[in-house]
C-alpha positions in Angstrom: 46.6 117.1 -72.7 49.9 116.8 -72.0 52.6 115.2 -74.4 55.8 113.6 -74.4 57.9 116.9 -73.8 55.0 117.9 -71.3 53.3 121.1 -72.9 52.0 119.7 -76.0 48.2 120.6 -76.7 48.0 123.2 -74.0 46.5 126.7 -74.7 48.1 129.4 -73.0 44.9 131.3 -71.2 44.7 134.7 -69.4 47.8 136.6 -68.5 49.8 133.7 -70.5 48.6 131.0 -67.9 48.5 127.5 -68.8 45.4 125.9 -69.6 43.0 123.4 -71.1 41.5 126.2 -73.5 38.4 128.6 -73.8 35.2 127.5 -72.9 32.3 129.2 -75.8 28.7 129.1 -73.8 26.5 128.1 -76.9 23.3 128.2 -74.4 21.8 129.0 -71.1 18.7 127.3 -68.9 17.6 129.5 -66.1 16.2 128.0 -63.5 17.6 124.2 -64.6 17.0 122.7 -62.0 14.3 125.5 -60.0 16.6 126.9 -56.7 18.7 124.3 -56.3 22.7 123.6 -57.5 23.5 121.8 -60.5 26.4 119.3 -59.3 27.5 117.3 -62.6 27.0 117.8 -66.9 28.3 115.5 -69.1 27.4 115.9 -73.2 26.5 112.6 -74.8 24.8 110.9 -77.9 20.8 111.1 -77.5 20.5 107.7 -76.1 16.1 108.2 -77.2 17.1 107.2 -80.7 17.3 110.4 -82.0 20.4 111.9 -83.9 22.6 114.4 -82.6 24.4 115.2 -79.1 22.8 115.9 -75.4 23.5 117.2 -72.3 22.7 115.7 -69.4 22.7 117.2 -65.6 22.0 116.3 -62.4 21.3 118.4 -59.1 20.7 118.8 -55.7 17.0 118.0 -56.2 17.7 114.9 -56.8 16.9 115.1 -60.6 18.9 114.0 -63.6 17.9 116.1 -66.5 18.4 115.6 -70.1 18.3 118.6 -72.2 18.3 118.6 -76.5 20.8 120.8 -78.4 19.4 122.6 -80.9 20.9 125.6 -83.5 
């Protein structure tokens, strides 16, 4: 994000690049969405009622697939 003077709440990355930060990969799902591409992921509130967060993808078989985050 990028303040008033321009820099402000950027992380410098790899080789003192600029960037929006580190990414941590918390989980993996092989075969998400069986051989085909995964296209878009957005993390949201469950939206069944439960509590917590979710993530939510869609791919090029034409699925949209919510997935639970557990510890």
């Amino acid at each position: 994000a990028k303040g008033a003077e321009g820099d402000e709440g950027e992380e410098k990355g790899e080789e003192g690049k600029k960037g929006p930060g580190k990414w941590q990969i918390l989980a993996t799902a092989e075969m998400g969405h069986g051989p085909y591409e995964i296209n878009h992921v957005t993390w949201c509130q469950r939206f069944d009622g439960g509590e917590g967060e979710m993530v939510v993808t869609s791919g090029d078989d034409g699925a949209v697939r919510a997935w639970e985050l557990t510890e």
